[in-house]
C-alpha positions as CSV (number, residue, x, y, z in Angstrom):
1,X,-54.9,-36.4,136.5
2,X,-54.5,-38.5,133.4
3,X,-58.4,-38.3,132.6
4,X,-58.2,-34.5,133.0
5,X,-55.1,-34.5,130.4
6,X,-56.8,-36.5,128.0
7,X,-59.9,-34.1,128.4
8,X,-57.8,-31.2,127.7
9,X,-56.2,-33.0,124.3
10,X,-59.6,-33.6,123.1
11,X,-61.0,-30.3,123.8
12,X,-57.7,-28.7,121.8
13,X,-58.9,-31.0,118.8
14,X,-62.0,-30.2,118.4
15,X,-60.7,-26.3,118.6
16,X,-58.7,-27.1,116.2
17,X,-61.0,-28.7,114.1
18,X,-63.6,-26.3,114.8
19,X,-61.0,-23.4,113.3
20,X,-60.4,-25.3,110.2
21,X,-64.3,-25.5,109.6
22,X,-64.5,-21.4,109.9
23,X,-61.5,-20.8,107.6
24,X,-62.7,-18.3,105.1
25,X,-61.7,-17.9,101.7
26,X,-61.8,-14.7,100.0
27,X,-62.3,-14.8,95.8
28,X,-61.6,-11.2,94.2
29,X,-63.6,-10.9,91.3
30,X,-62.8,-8.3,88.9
31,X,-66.2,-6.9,87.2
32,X,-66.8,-3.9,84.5
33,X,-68.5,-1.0,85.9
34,X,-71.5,-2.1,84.1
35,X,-71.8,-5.3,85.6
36,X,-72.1,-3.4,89.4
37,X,-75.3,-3.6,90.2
38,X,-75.4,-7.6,88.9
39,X,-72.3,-8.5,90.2
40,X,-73.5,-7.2,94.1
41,X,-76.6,-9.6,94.2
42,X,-75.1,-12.4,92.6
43,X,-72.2,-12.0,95.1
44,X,-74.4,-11.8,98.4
45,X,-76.4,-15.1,96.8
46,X,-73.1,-16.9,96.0
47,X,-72.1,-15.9,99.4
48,X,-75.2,-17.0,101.4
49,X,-75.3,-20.6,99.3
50,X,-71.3,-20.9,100.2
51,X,-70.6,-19.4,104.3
52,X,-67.4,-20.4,103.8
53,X,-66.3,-17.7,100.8
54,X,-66.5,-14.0,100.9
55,X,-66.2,-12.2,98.0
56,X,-64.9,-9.1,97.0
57,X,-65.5,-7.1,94.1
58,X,-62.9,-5.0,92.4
59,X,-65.4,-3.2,90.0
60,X,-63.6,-0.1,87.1
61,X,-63.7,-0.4,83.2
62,X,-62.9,-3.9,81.3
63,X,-59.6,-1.7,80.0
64,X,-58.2,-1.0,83.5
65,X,-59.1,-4.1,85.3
66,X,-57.2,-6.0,82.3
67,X,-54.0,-3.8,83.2
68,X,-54.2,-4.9,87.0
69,X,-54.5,-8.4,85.9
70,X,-51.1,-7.9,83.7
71,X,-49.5,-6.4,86.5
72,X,-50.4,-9.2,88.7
73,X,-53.3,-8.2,90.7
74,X,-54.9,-10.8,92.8
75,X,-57.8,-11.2,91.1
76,X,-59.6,-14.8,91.0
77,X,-62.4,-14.3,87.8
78,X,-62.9,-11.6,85.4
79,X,-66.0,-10.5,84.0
80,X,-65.1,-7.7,80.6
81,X,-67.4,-5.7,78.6
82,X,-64.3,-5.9,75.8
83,X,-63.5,-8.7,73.7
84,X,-60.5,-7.1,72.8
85,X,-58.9,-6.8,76.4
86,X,-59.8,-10.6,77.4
87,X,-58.8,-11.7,74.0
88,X,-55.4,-9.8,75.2
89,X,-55.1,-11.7,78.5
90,X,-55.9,-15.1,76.7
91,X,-52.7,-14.4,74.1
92,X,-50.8,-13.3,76.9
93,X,-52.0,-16.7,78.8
94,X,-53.4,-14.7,82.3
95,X,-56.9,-16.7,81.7
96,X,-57.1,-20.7,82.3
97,X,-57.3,-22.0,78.7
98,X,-60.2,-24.5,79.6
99,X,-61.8,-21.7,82.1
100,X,-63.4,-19.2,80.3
101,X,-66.7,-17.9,77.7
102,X,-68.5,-15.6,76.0
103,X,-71.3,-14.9,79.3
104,X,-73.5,-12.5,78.0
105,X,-74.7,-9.7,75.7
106,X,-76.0,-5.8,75.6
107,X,-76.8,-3.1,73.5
108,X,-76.2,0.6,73.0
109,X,-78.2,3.3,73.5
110,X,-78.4,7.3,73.5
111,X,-79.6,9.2,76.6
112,X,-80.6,12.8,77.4
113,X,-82.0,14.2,80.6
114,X,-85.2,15.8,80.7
115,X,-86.8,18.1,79.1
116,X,-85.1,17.5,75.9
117,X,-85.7,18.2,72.4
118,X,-83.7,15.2,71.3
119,X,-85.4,12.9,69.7
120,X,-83.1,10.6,67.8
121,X,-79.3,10.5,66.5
122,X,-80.1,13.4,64.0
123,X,-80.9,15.7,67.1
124,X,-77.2,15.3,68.1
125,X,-76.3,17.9,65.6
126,X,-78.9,20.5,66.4
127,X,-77.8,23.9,68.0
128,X,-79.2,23.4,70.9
129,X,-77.1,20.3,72.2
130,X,-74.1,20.8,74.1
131,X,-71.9,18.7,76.0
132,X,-72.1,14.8,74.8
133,X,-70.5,12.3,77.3
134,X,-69.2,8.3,76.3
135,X,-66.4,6.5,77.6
136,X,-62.9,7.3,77.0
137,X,-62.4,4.7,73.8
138,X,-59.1,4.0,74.5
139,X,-60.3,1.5,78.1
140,X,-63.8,1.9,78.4
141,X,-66.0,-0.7,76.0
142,X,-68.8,1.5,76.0
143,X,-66.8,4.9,75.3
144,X,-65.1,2.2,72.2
145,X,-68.3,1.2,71.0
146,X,-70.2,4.7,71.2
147,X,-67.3,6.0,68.7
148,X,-67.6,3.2,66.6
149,X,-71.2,3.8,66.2
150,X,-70.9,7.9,66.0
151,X,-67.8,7.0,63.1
152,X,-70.7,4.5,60.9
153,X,-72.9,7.1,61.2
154,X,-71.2,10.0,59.8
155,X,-71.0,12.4,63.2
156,X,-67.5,11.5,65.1
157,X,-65.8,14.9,63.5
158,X,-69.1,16.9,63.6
159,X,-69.4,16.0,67.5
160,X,-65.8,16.4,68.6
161,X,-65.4,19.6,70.3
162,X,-68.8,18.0,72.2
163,X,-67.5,15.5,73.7
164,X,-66.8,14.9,77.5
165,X,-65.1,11.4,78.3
166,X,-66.0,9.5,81.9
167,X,-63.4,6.9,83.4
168,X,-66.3,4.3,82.9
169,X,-70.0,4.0,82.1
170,X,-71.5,4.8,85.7
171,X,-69.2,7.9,85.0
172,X,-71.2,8.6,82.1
173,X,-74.6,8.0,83.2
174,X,-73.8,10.0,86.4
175,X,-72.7,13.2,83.6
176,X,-76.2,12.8,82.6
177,X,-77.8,12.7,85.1
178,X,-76.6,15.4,87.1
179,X,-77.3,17.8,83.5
180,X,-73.3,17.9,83.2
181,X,-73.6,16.7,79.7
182,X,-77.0,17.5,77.4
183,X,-76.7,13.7,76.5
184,X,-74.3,10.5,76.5
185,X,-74.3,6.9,74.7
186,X,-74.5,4.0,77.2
187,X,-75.4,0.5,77.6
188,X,-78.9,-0.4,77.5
189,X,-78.4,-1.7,81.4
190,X,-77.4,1.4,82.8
191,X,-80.2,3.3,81.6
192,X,-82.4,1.1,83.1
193,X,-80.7,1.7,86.4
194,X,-81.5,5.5,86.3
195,X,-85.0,7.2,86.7
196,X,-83.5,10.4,86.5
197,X,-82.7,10.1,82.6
198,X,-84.6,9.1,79.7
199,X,-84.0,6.8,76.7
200,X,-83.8,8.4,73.6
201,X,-83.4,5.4,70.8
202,X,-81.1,2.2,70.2
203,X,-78.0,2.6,68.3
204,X,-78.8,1.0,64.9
205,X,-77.0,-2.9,65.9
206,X,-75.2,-2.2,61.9
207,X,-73.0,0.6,63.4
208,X,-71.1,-1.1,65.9
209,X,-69.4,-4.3,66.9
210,X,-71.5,-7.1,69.3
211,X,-71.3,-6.8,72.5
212,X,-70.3,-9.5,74.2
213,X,-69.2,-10.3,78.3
214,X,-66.5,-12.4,78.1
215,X,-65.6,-14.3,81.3
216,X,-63.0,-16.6,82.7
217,X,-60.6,-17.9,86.1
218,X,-57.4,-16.1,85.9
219,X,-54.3,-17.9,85.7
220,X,-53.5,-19.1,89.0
221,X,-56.9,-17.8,90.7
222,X,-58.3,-19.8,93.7
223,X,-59.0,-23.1,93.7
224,X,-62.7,-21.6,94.2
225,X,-62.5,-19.7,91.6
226,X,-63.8,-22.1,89.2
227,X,-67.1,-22.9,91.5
228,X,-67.5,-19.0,91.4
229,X,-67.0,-19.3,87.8
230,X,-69.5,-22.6,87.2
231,X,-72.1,-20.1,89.4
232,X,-72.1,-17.3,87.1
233,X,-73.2,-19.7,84.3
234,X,-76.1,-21.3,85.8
235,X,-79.8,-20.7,85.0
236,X,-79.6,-18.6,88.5
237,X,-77.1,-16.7,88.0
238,X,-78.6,-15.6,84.4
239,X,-82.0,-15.1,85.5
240,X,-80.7,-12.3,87.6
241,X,-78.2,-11.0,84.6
242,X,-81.2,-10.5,83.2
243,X,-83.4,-8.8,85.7
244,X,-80.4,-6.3,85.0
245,X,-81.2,-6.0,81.3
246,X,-78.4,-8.4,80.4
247,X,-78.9,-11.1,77.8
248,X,-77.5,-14.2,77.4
249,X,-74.6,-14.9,74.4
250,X,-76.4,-16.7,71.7
């Protein structure tokens, strides 16, 4: 009897211990729409080089994703296409002061699904364009951006009654795409995700602000959160950044 007692102690310890070894951990990580089609393979890779952490992504505009975080969302890491709403969050002392950077870069760039006669920015003002989508300004970076760039060159209040706003980039690209909009101003990463629209030209880099990918651990994220974090700056993680299009901050 006392061998079959100590048998059955020994096999509820190494339940036990077997349980503790299976614990998950689950890191929400908070990603501008832009960042989607990234942020899903480096997640998976992430995943399969640590079993023990799932992740999940909470993926909208940099403007939104910044409110949740104010409002105290559980999010672990944010990844923003704005400057402006990290900077907001680091003021307002939602980002660990040691735990965050400037990840990565884009540029912007003026679409149009085929056939189209538009050639370059001039074309925008032709008869024969309609609708115009980009980002609502006010919490889309793209939408901000695009505005800046149509104010520097002279066509914001010629191309107002044009314009048709999405809730983020994929919104936009998707306008395009599906002919609901003649044209529309995105990053240079989510063109190259379509093959159903075509790239028209670069905005000129003089008419609008750098565009830079701050990321960081939020104030009280996951312990994890800052291996997540380490991850997304390694020579791995930027090589497939930039399979995306994405460039590194210089």
């Amino acid at each position: 009897m006392r061998h079959l007692l100590t048998l059955f102690l020994l096999l509820i310890v190494i339940s036990g211990c077997g349980t503790n070894e299976a614990k998950q951990t689950t890191l929400t990580v908070a990603a501008a729409s832009s960042l989607s089609d990234a942020m899903k393979e480096l997640s998976a890779k992430y995943e399969e080089e640590h079993p023990d952490t799932d992740i999940t992504l909470n993926l909208a505009s940099s403007g939104v994703l910044a409110n949740q975080i104010k409002q105290g969302a559980p999010i672990d890491v944010f990844l923003s296409a704005s400057e402006d709403h990290f900077t907001e969050l680091v003021k307002d002392d939602l980002i660990e002061p040691e735990l965050h950077t400037n990840l990565l870069s884009n540029k912007l760039v003026l679409i149009t699904n085929e056939p189209t006669s538009v050639t370059g920015w001039d074309d925008l003002l032709s008869n024969s364009i309609g609708r115009i989508a980009i980002g609502t300004p006010e919490t889309v970076p793209a939408g901000a951006y695009a505005k800046e760039a149509l104010e520097s060159m002279k066509m914001i209040d010629k191309l107002h009654d044009q314009l048709i706003f999405g809730k983020d980039v994929r919104q936009v690209l998707t306008y395009v795409e599906t002919g609901n909009a003649d044209a529309g101003i995105v990053y240079k990463t989510d063109y190259l995700t379509s093959n159903k629209v075509s790239l028209v030209a670069e905005a000129p880099l003089d008419t609008y602000s750098s565009i830079t990918y701050p990321a960081g651990v939020v104030e009280d994220g996951r312990e994890e959160a800052q291996s997540f974090f380490t991850f997304l700056q390694s020579e791995q993680a930027m090589t497939i950044f930039k399979k995306y299009g994405f460039q590194g901050k210089k």
